[in-house]
N, CA, C and O atoms as a GROMACS GRO file, in nm:
protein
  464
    1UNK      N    1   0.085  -0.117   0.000
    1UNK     CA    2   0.000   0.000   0.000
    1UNK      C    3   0.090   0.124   0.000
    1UNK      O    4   0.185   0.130   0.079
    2UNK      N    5   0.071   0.192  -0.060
    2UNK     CA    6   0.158   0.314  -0.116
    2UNK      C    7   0.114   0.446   0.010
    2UNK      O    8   0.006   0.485   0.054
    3UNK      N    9   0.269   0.489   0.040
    3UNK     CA   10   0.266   0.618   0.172
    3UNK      C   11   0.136   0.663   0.194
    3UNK      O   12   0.059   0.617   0.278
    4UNK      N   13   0.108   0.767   0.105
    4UNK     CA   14  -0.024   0.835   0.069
    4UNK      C   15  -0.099   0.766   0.110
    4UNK      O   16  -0.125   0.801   0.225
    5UNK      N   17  -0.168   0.658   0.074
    5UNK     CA   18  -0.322   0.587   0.103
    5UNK      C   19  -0.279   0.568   0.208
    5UNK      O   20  -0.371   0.561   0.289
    6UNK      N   21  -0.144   0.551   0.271
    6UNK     CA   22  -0.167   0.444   0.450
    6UNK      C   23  -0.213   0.593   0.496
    6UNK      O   24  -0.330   0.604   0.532
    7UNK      N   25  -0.133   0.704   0.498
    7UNK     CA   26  -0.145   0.806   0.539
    7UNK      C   27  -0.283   0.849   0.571
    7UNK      O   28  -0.336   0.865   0.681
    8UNK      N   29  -0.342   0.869   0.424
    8UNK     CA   30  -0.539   0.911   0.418
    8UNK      C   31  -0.593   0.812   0.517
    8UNK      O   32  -0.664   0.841   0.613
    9UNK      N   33  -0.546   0.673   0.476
    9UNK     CA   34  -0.659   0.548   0.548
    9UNK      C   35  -0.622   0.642   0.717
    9UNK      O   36  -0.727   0.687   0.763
   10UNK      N   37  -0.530   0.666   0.783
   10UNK     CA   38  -0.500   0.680   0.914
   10UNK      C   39  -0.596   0.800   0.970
   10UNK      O   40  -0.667   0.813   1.070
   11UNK      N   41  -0.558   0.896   0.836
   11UNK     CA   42  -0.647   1.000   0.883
   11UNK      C   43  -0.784   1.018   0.917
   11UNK      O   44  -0.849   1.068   1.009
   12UNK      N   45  -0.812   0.939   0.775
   12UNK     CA   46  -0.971   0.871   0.809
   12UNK      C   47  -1.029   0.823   0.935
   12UNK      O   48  -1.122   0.865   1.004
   13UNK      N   49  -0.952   0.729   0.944
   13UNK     CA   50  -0.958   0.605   1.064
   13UNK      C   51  -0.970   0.695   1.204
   13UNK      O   52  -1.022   0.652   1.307
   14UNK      N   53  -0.919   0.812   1.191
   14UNK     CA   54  -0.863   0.868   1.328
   14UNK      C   55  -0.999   0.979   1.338
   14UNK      O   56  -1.054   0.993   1.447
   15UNK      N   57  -1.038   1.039   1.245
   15UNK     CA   58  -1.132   1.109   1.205
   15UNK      C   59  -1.256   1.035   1.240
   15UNK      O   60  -1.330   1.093   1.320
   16UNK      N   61  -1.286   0.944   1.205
   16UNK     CA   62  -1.422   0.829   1.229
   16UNK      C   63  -1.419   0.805   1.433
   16UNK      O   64  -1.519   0.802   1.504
   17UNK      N   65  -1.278   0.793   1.477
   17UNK     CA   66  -1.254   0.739   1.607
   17UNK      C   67  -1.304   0.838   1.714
   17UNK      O   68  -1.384   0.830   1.807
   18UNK      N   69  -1.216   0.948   1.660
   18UNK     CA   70  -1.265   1.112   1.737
   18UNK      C   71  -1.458   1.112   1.693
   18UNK      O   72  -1.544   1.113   1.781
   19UNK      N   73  -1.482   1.110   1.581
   19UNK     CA   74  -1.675   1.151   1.573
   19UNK      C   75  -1.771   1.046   1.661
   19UNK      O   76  -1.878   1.064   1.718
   20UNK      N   77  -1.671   0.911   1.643
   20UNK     CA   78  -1.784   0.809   1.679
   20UNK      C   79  -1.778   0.832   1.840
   20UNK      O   80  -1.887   0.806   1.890
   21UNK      N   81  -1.655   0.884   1.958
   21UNK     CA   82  -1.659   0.899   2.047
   21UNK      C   83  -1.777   1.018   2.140
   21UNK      O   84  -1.831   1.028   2.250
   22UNK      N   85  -1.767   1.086   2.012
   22UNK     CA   86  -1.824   1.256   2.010
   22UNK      C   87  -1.937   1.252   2.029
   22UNK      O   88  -2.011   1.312   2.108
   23UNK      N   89  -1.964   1.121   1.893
   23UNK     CA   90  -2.119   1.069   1.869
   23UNK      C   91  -2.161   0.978   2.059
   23UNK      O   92  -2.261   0.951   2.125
   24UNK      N   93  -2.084   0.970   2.065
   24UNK     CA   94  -2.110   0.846   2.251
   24UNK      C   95  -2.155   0.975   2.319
   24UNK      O   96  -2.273   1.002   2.342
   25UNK      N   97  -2.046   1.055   2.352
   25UNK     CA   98  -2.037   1.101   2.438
   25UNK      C   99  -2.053   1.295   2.448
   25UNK      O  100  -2.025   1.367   2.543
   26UNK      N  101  -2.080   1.313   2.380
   26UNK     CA  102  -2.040   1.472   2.355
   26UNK      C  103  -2.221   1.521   2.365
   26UNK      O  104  -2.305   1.468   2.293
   27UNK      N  105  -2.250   1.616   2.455
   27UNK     CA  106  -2.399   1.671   2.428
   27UNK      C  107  -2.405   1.735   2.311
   27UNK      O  108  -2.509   1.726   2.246
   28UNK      N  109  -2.304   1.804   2.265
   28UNK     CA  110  -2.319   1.915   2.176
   28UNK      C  111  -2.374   1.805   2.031
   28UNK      O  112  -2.446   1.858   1.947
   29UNK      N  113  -2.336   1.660   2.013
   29UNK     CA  114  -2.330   1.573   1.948
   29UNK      C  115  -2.516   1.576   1.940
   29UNK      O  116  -2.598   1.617   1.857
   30UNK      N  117  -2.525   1.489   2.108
   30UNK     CA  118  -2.631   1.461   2.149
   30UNK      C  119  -2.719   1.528   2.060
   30UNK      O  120  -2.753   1.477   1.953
   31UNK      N  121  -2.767   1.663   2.105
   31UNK     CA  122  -2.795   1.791   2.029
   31UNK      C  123  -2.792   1.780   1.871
   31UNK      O  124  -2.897   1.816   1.817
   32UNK      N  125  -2.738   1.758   1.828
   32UNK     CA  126  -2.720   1.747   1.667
   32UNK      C  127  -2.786   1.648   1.631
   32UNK      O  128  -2.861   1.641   1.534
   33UNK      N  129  -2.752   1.537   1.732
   33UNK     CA  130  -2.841   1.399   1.643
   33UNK      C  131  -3.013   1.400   1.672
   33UNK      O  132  -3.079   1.324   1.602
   34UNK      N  133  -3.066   1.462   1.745
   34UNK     CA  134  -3.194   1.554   1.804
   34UNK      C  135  -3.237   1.638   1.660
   34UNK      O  136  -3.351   1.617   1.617
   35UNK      N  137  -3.151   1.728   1.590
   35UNK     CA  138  -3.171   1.778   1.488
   35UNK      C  139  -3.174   1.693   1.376
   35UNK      O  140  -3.231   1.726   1.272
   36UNK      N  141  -3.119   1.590   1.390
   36UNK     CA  142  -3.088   1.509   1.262
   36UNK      C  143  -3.232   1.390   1.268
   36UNK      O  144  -3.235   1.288   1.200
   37UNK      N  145  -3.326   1.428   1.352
   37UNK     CA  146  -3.419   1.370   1.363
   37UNK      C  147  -3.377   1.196   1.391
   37UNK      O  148  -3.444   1.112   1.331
   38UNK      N  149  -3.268   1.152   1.482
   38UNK     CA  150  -3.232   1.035   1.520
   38UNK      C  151  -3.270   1.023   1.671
   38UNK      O  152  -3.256   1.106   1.761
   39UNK      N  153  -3.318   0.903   1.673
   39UNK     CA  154  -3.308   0.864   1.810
   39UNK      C  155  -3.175   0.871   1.889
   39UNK      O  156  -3.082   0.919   1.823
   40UNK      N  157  -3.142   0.829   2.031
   40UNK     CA  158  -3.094   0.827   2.167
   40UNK      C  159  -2.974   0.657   2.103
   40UNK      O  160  -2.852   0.657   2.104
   41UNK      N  161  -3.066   0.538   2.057
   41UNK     CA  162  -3.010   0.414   1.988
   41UNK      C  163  -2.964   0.445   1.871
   41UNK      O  164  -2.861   0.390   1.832
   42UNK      N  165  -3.034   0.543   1.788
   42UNK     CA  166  -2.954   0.548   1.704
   42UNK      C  167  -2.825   0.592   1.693
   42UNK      O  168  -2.733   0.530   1.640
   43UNK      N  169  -2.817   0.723   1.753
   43UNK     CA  170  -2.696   0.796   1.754
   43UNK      C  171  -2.556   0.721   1.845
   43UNK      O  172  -2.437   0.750   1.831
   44UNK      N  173  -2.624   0.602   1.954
   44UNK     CA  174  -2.535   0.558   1.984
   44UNK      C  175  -2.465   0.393   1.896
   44UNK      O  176  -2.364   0.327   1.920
   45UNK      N  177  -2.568   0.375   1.798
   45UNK     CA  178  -2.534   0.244   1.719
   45UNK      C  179  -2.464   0.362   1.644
   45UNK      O  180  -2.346   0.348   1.676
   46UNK      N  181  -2.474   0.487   1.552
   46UNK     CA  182  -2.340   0.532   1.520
   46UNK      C  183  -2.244   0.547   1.545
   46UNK      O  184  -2.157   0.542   1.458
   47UNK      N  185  -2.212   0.575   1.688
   47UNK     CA  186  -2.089   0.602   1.712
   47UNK      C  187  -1.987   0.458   1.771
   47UNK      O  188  -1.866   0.439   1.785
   48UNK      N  189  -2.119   0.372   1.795
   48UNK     CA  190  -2.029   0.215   1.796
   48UNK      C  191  -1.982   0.209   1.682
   48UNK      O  192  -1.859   0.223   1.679
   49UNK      N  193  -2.036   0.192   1.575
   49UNK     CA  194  -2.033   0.181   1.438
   49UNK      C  195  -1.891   0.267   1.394
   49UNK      O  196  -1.816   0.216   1.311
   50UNK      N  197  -1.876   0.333   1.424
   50UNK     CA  198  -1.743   0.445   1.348
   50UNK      C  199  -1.657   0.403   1.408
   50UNK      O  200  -1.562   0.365   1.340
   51UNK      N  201  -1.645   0.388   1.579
   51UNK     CA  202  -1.509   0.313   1.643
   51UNK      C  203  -1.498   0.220   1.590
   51UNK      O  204  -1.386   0.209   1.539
   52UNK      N  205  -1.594   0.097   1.567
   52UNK     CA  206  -1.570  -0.028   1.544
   52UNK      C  207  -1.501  -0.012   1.335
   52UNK      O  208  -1.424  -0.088   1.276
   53UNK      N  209  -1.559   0.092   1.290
   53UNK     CA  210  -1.517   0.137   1.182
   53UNK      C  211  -1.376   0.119   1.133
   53UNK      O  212  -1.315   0.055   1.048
   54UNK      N  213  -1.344   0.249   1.273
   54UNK     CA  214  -1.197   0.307   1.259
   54UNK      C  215  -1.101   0.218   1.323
   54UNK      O  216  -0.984   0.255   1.341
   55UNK      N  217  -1.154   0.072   1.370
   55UNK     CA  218  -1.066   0.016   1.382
   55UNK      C  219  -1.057  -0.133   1.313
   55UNK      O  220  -0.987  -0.226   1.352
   56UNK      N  221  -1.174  -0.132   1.170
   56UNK     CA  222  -1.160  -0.195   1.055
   56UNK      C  223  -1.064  -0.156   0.947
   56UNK      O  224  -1.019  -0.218   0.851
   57UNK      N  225  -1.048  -0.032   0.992
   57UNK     CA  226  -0.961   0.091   0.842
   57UNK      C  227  -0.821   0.016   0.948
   57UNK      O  228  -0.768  -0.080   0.894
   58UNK      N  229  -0.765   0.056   1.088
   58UNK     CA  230  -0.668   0.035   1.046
   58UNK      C  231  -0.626  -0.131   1.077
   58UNK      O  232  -0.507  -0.147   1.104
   59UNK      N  233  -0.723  -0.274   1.076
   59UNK     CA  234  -0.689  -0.340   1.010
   59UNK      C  235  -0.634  -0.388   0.884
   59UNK      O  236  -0.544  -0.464   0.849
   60UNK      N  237  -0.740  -0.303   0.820
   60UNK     CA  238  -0.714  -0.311   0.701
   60UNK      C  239  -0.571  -0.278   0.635
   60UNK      O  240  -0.561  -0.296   0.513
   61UNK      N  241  -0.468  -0.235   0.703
   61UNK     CA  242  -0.332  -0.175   0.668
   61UNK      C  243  -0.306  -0.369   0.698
   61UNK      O  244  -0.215  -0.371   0.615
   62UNK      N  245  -0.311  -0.483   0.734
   62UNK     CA  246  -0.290  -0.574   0.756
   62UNK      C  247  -0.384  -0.668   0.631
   62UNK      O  248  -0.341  -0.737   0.538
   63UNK      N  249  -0.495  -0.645   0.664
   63UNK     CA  250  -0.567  -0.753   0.649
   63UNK      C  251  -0.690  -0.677   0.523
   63UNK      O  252  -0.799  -0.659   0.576
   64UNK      N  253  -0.687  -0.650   0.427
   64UNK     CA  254  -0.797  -0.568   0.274
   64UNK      C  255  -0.871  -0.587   0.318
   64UNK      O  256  -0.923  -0.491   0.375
   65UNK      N  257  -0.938  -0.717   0.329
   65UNK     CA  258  -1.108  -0.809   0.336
   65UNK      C  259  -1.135  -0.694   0.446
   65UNK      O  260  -1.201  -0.601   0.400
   66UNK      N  261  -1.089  -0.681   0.606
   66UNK     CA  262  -1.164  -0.629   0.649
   66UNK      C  263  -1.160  -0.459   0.613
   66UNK      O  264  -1.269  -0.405   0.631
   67UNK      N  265  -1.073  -0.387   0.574
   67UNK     CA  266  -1.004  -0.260   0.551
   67UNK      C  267  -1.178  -0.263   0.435
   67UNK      O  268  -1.282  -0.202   0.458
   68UNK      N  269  -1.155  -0.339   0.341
   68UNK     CA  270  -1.288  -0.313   0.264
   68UNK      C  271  -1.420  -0.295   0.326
   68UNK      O  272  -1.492  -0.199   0.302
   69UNK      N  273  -1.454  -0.405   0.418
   69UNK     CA  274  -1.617  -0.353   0.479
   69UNK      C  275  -1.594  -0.293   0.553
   69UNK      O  276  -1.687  -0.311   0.631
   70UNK      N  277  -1.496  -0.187   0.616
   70UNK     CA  278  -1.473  -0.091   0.687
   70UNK      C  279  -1.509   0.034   0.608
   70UNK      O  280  -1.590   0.117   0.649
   71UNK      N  281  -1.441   0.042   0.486
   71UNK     CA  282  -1.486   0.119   0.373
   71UNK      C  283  -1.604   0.170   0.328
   71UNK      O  284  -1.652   0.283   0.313
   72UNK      N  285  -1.647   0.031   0.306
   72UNK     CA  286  -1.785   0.033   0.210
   72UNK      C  287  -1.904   0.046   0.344
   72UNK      O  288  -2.013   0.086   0.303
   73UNK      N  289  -1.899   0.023   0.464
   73UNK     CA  290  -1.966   0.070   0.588
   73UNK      C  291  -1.921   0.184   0.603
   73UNK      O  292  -2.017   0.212   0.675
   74UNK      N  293  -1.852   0.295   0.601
   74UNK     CA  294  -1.834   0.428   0.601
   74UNK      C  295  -1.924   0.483   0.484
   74UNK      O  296  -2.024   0.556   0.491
   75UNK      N  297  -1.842   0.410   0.337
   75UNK     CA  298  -1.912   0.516   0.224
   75UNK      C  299  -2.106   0.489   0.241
   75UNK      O  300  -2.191   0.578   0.239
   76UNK      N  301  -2.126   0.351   0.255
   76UNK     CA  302  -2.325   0.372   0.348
   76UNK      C  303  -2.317   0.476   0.392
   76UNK      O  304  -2.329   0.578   0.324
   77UNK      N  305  -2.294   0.475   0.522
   77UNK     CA  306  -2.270   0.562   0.638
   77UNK      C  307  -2.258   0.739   0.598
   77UNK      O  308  -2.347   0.821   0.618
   78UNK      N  309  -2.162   0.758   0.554
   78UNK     CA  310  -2.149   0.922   0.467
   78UNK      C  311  -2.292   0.931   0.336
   78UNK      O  312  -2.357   1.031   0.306
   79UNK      N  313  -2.300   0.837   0.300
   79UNK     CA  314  -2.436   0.848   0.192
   79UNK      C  315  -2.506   0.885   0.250
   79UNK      O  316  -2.531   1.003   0.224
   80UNK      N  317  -2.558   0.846   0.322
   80UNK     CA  318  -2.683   0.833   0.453
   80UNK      C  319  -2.711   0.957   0.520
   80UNK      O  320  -2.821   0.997   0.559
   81UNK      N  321  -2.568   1.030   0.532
   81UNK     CA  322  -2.573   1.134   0.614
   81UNK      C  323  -2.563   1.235   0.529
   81UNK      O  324  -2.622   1.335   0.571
   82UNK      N  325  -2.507   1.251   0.418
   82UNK     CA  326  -2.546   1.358   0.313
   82UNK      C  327  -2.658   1.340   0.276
   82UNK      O  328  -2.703   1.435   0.213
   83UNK      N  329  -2.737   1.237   0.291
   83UNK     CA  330  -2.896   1.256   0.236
   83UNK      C  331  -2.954   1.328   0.346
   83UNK      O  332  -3.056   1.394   0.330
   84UNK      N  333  -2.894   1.319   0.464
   84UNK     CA  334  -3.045   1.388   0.624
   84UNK      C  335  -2.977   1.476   0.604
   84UNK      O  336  -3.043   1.564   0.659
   85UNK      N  337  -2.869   1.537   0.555
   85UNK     CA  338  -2.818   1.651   0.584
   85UNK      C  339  -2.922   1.766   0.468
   85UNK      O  340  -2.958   1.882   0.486
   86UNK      N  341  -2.943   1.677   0.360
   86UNK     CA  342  -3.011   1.772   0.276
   86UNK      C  343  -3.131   1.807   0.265
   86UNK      O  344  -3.180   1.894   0.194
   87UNK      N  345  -3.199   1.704   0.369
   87UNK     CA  346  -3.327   1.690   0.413
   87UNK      C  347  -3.362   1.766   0.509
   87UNK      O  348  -3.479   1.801   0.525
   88UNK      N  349  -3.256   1.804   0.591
   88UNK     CA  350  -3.315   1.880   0.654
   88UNK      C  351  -3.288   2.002   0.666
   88UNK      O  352  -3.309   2.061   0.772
   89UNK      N  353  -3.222   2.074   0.529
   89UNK     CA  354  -3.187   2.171   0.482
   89UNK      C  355  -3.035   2.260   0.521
   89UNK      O  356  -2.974   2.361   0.485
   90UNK      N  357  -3.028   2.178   0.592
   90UNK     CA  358  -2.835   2.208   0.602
   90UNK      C  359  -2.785   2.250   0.509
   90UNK      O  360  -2.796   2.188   0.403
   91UNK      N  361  -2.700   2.390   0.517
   91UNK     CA  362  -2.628   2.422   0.452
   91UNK      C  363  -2.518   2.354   0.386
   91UNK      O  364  -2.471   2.253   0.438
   92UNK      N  365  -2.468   2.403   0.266
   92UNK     CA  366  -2.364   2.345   0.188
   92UNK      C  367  -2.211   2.267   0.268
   92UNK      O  368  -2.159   2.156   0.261
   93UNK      N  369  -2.180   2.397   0.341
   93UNK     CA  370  -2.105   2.382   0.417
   93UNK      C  371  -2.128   2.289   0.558
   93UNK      O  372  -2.063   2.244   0.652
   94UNK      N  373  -2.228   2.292   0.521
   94UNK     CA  374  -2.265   2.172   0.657
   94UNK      C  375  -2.233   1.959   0.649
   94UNK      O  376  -2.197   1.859   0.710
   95UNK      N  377  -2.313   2.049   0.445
   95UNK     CA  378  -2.326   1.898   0.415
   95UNK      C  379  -2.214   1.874   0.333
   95UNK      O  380  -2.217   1.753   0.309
   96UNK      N  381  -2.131   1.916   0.286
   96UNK     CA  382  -1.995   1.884   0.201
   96UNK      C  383  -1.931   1.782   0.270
   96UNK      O  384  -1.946   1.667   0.228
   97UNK      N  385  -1.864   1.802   0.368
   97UNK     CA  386  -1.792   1.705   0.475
   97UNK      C  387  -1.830   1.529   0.467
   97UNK      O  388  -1.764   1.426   0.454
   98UNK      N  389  -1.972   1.562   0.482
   98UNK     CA  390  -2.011   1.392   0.447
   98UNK      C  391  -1.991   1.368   0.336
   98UNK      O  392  -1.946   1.255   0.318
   99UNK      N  393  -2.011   1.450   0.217
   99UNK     CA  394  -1.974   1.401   0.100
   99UNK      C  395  -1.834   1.389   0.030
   99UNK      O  396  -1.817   1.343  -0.083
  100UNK      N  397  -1.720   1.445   0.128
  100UNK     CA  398  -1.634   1.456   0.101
  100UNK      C  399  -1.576   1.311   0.152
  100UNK      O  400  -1.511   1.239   0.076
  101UNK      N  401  -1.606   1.278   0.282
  101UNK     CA  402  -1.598   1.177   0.331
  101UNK      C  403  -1.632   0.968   0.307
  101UNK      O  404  -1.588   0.856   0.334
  102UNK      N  405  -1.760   1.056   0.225
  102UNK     CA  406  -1.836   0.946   0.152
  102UNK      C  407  -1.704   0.938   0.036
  102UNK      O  408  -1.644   0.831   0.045
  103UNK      N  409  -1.666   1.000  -0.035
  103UNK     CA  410  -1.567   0.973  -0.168
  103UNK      C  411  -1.445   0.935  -0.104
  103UNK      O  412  -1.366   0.892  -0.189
  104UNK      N  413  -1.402   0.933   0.002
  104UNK     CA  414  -1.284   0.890   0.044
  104UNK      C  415  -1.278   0.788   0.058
  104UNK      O  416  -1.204   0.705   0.004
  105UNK      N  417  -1.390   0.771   0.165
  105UNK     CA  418  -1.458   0.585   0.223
  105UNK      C  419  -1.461   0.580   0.062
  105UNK      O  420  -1.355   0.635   0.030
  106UNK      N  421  -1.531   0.542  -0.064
  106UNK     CA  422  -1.540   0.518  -0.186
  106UNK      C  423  -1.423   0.473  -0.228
  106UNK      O  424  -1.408   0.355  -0.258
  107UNK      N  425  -1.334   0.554  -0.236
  107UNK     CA  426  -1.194   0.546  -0.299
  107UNK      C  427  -1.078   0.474  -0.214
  107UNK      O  428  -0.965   0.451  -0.257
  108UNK      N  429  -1.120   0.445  -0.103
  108UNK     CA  430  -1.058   0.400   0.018
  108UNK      C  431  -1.106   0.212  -0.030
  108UNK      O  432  -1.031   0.114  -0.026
  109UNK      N  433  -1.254   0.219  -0.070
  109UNK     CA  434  -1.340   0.062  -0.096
  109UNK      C  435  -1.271  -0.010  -0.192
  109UNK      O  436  -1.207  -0.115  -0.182
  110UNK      N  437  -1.303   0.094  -0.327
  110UNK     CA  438  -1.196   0.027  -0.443
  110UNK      C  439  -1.049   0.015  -0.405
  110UNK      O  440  -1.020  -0.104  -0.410
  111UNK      N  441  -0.966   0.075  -0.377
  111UNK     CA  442  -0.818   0.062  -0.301
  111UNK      C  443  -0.794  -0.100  -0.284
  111UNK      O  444  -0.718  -0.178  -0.340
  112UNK      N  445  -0.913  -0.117  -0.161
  112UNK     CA  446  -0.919  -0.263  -0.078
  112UNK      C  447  -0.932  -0.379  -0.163
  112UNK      O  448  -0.877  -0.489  -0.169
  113UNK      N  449  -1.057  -0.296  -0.250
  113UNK     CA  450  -1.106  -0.445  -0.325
  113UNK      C  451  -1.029  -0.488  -0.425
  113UNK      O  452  -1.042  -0.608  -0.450
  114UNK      N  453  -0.928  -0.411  -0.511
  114UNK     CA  454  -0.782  -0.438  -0.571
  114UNK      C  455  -0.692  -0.477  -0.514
  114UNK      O  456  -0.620  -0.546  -0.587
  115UNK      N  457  -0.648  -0.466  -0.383
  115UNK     CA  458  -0.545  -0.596  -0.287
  115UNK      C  459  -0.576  -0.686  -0.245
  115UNK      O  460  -0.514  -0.758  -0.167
  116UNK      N  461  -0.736  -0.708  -0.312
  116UNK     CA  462  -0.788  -0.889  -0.271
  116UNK      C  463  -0.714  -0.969  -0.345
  116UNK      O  464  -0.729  -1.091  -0.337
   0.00000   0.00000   0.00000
């Protein structure tokens, strides 16, 4: 795996670890997922979901198979959230991030599924 991608995958990985904690534990989070019209379970099956994520990505520096459904469970995950983001009228700048995120997880999927 070439500098660059370990690099992004880390950043990613570290990025997903910090939100999904944020998503546990942070009111200001709490608060947001209230706006995002999610339940109390939901917001906390996300933020299981992103740790358990971010620590599929950095399997995946070992092991593709899982580095891939780590991936392709993010790029869901960022889809998902650029759609409520637009739904519920969030600004551009609000909603870019997931979509920026979603193409990484994307490009992060194919990466994996070529070192099978």
């Amino acid at each position: 795996m070439a500098t660059t991608l370990k690099i992004l995958l880390i950043l990613n990985a570290l990025f997903f670890l910090f939100y999904g904690f944020q998503a546990l534990f942070s009111q200001f989070m709490i608060d947001e997922f209230k706006r995002f019209g999610m339940t109390d379970p939901q917001r906390r099956m996300t933020g299981v979901l992103q740790v358990l994520g971010a620590a599929g990505l950095f399997a995946g520096l070992n092991f593709p198979y899982i580095g891939l459904l780590a991936s392709a469970g993010f790029t869901a995950m960022m889809s998902v959230a650029f759609i409520v983001r637009i739904k519920i009228k969030d600004s551009i700048a609000q909603s870019v991030p997931s979509l920026v995120f979603m193409l990484i997880n994307m490009w992060l999927m194919v990466t994996f599924f070529r070192l099978l």
